[in-house]
N, C-alpha and C positions, 0 to 999 in steps of 0.2 A: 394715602398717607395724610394724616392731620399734620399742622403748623399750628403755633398759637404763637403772635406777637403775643410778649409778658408786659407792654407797656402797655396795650389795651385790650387785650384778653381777648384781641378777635381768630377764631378760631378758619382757619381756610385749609382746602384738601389740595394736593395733589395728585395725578392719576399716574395710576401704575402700569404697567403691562404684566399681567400675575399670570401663576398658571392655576391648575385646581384645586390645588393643596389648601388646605390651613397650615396655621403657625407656621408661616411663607418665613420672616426675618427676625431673631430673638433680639440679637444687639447690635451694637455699631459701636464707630469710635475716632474719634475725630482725629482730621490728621489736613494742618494746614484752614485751608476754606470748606473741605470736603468732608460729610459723614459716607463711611465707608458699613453696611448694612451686612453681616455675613450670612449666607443661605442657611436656613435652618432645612424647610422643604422644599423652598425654589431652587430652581437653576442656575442662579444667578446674582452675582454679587451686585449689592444695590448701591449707587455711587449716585449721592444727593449734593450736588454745587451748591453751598450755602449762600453765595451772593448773589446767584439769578435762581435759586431753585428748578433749573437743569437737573435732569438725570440720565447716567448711564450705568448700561446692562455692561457686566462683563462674567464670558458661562463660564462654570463652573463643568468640566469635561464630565467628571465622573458622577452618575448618579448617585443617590442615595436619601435616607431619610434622616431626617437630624442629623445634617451633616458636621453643623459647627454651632458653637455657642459661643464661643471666647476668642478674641484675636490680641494680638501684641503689635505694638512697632518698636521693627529693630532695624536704626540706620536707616536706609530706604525701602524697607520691607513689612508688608502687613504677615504673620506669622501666624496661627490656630491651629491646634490639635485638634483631632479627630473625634466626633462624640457618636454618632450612632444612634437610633430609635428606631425599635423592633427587629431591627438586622445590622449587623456589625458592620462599622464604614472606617476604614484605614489611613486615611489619606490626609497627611499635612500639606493645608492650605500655605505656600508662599507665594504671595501678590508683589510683583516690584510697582511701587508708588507713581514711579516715574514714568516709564511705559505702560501699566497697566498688564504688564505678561504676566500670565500666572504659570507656575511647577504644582506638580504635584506628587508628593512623597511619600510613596506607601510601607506602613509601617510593616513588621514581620512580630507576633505577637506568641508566647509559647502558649498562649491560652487566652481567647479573645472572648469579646463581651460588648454587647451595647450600651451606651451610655456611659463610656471608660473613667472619662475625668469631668468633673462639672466645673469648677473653678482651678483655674490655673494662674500662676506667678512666674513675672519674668527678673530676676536676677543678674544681672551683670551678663547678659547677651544668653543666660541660661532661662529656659521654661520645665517650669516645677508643676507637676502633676498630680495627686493623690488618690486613692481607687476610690471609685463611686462601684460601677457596676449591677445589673438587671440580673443578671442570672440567678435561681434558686436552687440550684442542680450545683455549681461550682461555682464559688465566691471569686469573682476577679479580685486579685489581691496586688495588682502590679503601680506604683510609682515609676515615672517618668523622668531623666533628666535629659532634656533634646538643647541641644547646642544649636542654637542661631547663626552661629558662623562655619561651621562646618559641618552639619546637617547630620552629626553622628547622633545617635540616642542611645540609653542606658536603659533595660527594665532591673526594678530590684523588687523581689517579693518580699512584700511586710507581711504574708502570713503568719511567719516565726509568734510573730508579739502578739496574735491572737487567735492561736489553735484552739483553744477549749470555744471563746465564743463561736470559731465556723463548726463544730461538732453541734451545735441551735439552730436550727429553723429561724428562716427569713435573715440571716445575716449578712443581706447584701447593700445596697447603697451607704458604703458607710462613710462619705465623704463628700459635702457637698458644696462645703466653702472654706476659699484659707485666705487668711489675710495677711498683709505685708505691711510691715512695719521699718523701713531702713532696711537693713540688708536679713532680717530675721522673717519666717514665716511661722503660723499657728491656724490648725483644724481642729475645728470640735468636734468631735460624731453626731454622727444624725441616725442613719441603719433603719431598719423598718424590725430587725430586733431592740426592745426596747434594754436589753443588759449591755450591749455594747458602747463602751462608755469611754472609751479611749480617746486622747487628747493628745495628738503630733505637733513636732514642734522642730523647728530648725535653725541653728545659734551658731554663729560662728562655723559654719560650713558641716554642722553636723547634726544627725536627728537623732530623736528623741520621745521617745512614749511614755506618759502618764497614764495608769487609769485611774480617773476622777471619782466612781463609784456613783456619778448620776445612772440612774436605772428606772426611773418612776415612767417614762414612758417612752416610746419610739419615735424617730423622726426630730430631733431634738434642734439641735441648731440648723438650719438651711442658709443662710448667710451672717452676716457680721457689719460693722462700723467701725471704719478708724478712728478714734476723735483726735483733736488737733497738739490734748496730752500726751498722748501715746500710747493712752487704753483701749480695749477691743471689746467693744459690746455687742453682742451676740443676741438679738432678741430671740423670746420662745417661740419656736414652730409648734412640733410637738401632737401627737397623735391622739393625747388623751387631753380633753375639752377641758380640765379640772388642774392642769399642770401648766404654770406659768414663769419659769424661774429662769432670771435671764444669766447668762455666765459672761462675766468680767474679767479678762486678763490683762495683765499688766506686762508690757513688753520690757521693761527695762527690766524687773524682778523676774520675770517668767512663772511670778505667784498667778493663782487665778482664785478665782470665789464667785458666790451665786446672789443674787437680789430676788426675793421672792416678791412677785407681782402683787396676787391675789387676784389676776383674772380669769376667773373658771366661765368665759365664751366661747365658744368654736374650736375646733384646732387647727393648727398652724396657723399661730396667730398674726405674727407680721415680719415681714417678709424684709419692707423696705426703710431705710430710715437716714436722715441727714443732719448732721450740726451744721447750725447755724453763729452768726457771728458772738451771740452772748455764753458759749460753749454750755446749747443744751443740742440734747438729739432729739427728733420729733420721729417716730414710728406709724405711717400711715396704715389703719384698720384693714390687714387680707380676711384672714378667717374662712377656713371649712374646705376642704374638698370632697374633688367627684369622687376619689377613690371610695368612700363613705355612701352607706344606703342613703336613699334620697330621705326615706323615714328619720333620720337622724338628724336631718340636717337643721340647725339655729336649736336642738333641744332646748340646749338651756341660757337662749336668747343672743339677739341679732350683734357681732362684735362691733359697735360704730365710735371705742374711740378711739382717740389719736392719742399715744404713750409718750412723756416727755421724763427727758432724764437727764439731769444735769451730771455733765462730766466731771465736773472737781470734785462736789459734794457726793454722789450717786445717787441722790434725793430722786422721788419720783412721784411724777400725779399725772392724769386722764383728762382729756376732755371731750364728753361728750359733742360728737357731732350727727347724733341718729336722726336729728332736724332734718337732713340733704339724705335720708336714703327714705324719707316715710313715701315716697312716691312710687321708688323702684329699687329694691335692695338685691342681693345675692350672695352667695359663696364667693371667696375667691376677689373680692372688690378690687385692690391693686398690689400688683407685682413690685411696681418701681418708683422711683421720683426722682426729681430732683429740686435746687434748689437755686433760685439767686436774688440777691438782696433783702435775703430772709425773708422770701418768702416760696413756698412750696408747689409746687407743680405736679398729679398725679394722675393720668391718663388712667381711663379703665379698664381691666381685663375682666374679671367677671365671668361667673357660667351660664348667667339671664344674658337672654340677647337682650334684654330690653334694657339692663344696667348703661347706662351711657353717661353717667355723671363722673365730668373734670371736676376732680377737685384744685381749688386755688386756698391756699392756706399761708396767710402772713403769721408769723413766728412774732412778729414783737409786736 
């Protein structure tokens, strides 16, 4: 595990006890002095003491791969739905904080799938779901509503609202981030069909479907921004190199609308993004995947810049940073960031082993 103190940029490891897997721990999530690491491929829930950098293992009983990606705290309980990669995996993670005892809650599904929900929302003790799903054969079509306090859950199929698109080839993962604004949530489509264009949305304890009529490519939004207005900016993921348009909604109006970039680099262009205290959002350069012949990859050149986008105005400009990758560049550069005291933090993920450049980025 890497550390960087951000007051002198020194970077120091921890050692882990890991098993053989890759992509061992996706996220974590603070709670007290402690980050709390949930198993993606490991065993084992990773529990890092932020005041001595101590760690403890706590197993995970049931095996499985991709087992979690998302956790919640509810009252004194760490919470995760069940996510699944290559083989279906059932079972809600409940951690008590306090003893460390975990349950586990196996779902009963009329029709199951790997990779069920990618992004989930917790709501006044309630976790909200949307279908992602792998399958090409039968489109997981099922929303989630799991009650944290009495452990009941609800499946609802949204197929109703888009029978003609599952009648299309590849209309699976069509959900892959929602965002939460006060008591309101909103998904954009993403789908590996690039027609599915459909925009959920949840107001006042009720949903809601739009279709927006974006169709120009697949894979469209992969996650979002809250900014500290109350807009949701959406940067372009996006499966075609040449499609840049990012989708703005507005939670108070429930209106939405598109900014067209004009960056035709790589696809799936970035991933991760933060406002900072002048309320802009800075968009750290991912660009390209494996899914993609390797022959294609950077065609029509390397993505290295960083996307800024001022929240009031929704003004927008780029700055080159291809200076920091002329050594060692890659597909896929960074997943995540974060940020404090405006300035920027970006660990790399990357599909070069040899990619190993921190970015540190001051904002003002």
């Amino acid at each position: 595990m890497l550390k960087m103190d951000p007051n002198t940029y020194e970077i120091t490891t921890i050692k882990l006890k890991i098993n053989t897997s890759c992509e061992k721990w996706q996220r974590g999530i603070a709670y007290r002095k402690k980050i709390y690491f949930l198993p993606y491929n490991e065993e084992n829930i990773l529990v890092v003491n932020t005041d001595d950098d101590s760690i403890e293992y706590i197993k995970v009983e049931q095996p499985g791969q991709g087992k979690y990606i998302q956790g919640h705290i509810y009252r004194n309980k760490l919470i995760a739905l069940p996510y699944g990669e290559h083989t279906p995996y059932d079972y809600v993670l409940k951690l008590d904080l306090e003893s460390h005892e975990i349950e586990l809650q196996k779902l009963t599904l009329p029709h199951n799938d790997c990779k069920k929900w990618h992004t989930t929302q917790i709501l006044d003790g309630i976790i909200y779901g949307l279908p992602r799903g792998e399958d090409w054969e039968k489109y997981f079509p099922y929303r989630i509503r799991y009650d944290c306090t009495t452990s009941n859950y609800v499946f609802t199929d949204m197929s109703p609202l888009w029978l003609d698109y599952d009648q299309e080839p590849m209309t699976n993962k069509k959900f892959t981030t929602m965002a939460k604004v006060g008591n309101k949530l909103f998904a954009p489509p993403y789908s590996e069909n690039p027609n599915f264009d459909t925009l959920i949305k949840f107001i006042d304890g009720e949903w809601f479907s739009e279709r927006t009529g974006l169709k120009a490519t697949s894979r469209k939004y992969y996650t979002h921004t809250v900014a500290r207005n109350g807009k949701i900016f959406c940067p372009p993921a996006g499966h075609d190199e040449n499609w840049s348009s990012m989708l703005v909604i507005d939670s108070v109006t429930h209106k939405w609308h598109t900014i067209e970039l004009g960056i035709g680099k790589e696809s799936k262009k970035y991933f991760a993004g933060v406002e900072n205290s002048q309320h802009k959002i800075y968009y750290i350069p991912r660009g390209g995947c494996v899914c993609e012949p390797t022959d294609t990859w950077k065609k029509q050149g390397d993505l290295a810049e960083v996307l800024v986008v001022d929240t009031i105005s929704e003004q927008f400009y780029t700055i080159d940073i291809s200076e920091y990758f002329k050594d060692s560049t890659t597909i896929e550069k960074y997943n995540n960031c974060i940020i404090k005291d405006d300035i920027i933090y970006a660990f790399p993920y990357g599909q070069s082993d040899s990619f190993q450049t921190v970015l540190v980025f001051d904002t003002i």
